[in-house]
C-alpha positions in Angstrom: -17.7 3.8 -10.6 -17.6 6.8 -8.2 -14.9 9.6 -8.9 -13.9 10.7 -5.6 -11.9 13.7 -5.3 -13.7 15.7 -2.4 -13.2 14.9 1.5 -15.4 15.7 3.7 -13.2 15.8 6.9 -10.0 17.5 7.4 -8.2 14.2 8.7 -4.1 14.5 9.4 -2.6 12.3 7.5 0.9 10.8 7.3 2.3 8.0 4.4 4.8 5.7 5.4 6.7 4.0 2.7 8.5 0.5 4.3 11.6 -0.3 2.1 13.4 -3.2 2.6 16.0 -3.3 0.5 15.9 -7.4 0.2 13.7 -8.4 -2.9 13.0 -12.4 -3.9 12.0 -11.9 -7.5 14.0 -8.6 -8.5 17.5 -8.0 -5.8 17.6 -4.4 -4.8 14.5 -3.4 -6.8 13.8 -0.3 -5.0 16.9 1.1 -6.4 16.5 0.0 -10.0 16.1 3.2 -12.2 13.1 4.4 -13.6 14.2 7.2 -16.4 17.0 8.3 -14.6 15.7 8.2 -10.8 15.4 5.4 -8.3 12.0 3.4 -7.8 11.9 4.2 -3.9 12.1 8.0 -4.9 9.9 8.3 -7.7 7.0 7.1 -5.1 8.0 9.2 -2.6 8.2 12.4 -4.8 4.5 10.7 -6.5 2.8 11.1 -3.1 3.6 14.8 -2.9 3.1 15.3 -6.5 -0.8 14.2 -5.9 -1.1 16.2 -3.3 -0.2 15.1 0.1 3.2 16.7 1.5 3.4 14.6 4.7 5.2 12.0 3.6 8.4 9.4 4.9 10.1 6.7 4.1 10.9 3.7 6.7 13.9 1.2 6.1 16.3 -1.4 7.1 18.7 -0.3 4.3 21.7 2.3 4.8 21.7 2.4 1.1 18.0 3.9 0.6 18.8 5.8 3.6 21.5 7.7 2.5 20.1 8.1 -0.9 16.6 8.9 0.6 18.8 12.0 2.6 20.8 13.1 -0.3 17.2 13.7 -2.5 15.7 15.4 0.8 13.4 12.6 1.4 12.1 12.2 5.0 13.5 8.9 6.0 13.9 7.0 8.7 16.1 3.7 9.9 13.9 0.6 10.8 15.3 -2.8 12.6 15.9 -5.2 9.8 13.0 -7.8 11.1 9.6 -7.1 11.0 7.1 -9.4 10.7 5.3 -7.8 7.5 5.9 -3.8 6.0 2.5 -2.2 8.6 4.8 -3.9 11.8 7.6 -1.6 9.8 5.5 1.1 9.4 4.4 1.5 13.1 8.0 1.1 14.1 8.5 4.6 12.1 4.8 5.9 13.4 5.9 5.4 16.9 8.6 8.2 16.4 6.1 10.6 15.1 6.0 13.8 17.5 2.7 15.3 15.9 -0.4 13.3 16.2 -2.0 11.6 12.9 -6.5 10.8 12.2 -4.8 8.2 10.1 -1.4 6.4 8.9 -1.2 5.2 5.0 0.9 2.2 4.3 2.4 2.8 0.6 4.6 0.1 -0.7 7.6 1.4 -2.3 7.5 -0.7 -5.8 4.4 1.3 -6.9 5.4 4.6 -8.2 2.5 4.7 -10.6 -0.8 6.1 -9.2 -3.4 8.8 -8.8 -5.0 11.3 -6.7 -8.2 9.3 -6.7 -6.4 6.1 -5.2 -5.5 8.1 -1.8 -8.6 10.0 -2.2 -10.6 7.2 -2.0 -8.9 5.7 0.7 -9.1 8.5 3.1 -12.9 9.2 2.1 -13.1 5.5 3.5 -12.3 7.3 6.9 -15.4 9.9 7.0 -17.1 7.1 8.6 -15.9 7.0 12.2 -16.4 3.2 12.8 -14.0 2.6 9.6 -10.8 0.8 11.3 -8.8 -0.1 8.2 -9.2 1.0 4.6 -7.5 -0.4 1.6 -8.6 -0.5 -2.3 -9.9 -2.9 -4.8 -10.0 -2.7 -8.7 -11.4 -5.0 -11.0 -9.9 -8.7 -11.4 -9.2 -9.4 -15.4 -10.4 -12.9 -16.8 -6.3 -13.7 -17.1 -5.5 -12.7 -13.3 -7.8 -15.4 -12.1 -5.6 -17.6 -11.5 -2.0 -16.0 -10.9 -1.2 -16.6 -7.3 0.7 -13.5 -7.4 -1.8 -11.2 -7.3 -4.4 -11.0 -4.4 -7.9 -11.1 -4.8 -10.2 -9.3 -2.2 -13.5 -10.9 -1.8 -16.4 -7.8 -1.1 -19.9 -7.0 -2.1 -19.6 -3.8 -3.1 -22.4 -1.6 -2.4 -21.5 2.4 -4.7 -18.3 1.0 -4.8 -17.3 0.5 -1.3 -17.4 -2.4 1.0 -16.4 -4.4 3.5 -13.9 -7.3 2.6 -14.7 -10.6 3.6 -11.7 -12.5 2.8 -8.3 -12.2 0.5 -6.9 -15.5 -1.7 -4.5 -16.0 -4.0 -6.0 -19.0 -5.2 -9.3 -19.2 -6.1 -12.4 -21.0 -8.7 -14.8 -18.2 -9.8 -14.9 -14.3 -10.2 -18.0 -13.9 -8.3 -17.5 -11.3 -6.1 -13.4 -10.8 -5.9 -11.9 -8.4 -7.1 -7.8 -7.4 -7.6 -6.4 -6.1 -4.4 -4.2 -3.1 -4.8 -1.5 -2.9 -1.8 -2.1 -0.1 0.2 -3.5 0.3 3.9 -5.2 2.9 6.1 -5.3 2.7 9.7 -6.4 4.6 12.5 -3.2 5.0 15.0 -5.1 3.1 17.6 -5.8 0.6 15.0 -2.7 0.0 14.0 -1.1 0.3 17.3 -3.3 -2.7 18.1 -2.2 -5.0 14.9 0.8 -4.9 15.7 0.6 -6.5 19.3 -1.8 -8.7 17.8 -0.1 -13.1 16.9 0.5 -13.6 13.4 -2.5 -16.0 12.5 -2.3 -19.3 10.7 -3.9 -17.9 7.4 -1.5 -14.8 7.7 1.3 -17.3 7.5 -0.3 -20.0 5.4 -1.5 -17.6 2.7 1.6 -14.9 3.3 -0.8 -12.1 3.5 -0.5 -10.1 6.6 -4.0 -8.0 6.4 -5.4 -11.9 7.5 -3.9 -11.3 11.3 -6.5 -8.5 11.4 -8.9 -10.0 9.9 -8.9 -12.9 12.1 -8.8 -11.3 15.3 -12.2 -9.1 14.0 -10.6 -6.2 12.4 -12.7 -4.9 9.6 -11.4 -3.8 6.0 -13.0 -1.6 4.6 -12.4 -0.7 1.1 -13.0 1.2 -2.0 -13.1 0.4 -5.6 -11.3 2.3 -8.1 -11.2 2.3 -11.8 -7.0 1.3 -12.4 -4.9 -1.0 -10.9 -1.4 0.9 -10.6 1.1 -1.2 -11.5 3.7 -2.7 -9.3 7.2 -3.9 -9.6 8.0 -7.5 -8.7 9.9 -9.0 -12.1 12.5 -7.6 -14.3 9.5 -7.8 -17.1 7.4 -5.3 -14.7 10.6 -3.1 -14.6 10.8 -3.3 -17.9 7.1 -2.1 -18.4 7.3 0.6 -16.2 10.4 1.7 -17.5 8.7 1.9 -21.0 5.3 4.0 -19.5 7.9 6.7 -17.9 9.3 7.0 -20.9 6.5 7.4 -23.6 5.3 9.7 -21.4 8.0 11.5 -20.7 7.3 11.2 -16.6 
């Protein structure tokens, strides 16, 4: 496993965070409390505490919004229907007045993670033919068949790779790997998903990264060595909520 912590490009980078406030599994979960401080600003303030200052958040909410403002988070008001949180994102990236190398989709129920997640996404860019980045880590014996989590199918090659195809469902290990949700696009790049049909797998298999996929996009991604955890039942809340606390985030 490759520690990446150097870039080799200066590349301008902004994170967009979409937050919609509606939830299936957990109601409102973005603005369930994690020691003290909601879940939507505890990622927000995470990106800037790893280093990376240019950060916003992009919602349908008034609620985030207004809290997002009174904790001096950048924030911005979305419509209320996208078709999945990058058509959110692009809707905030559209408003941008400086220009961006590339734009970072962060989802907002993951306020665990590292320097060497983003790191290793952006490195993904040094290549000037990469159009999409995302990350991978390894898929545990007991994952292998949750349909909640995503599996990434890649042969990795020094830990990175192209990705050949994301399931929920599938027979054998060979070759898949847990997909962590996070994207990197070039502007361009995401300008173009956007306009781009939803495909039958996207809506089949609910996973939006198939509409680029199937109209030749390439996902490029990078392996890293923990899965951050995110927040989708009360019992992940309740996890989290015990990590902050032992220690003392």
């Amino acid at each position: 496993m490759i520690v990446i912590n150097k870039i080799k490009k200066n590349h301008k980078i902004i994170i967009i965070i979409p937050a919609r406030l509606r939830s299936s599994r957990l109601s409102k979960k973005l603005l369930r409390k994690i020691n003290g401080k909601p879940m939507i600003q505890r990622v927000a303030e995470n990106v800037k505490k790893v280093g990376y200052n240019d950060v916003m958040v992009a919602t349908d909410s008034s609620e985030i919004f207004n809290l997002c403002k009174q904790k001096k988070i950048r924030v911005t008001m979305s419509q209320k229907i996208h078709k999945s949180g990058t058509d959110r994102v692009y809707e905030a990236y559209e408003l941008q007045k400086k220009e961006y190398d590339i734009v970072i989709n962060l989802q907002g129920d993951l306020p665990l993670f590292g320097r060497n997640l983003l790191n290793g996404l952006i490195r993904l860019f040094d290549d000037d033919k990469v159009q999409i980045g995302t990350a991978v880590c390894n898929l545990e014996n007991e994952e292998v068949k949750d349909e909640n989590i995503v599996k990434a199918k890649v042969e990795l090659e020094n830990d990175i790779g192209y990705v050949t195809d994301f399931k929920r469902r599938i027979s054998s290990k060979l070759n898949y790997y847990h997909h962590i949700g996070i994207y990197a696009f070039r502007p361009k790049i995401l300008k173009k998903f956007v306009n781009l049909h939803q495909s039958k797998n996207e809506v089949e298999r609910k996973l939006e990264q198939l509409r680029a996929m199937d109209n030749n996009l390439k996902i490029k991604t990078v392996k890293v060595d923990y899965n951050p955890p995110s927040v989708d039942t009360i019992n992940d809340l309740r996890k989290i909520r015990l990590i902050f606390k032992k220690n003392k985030l």
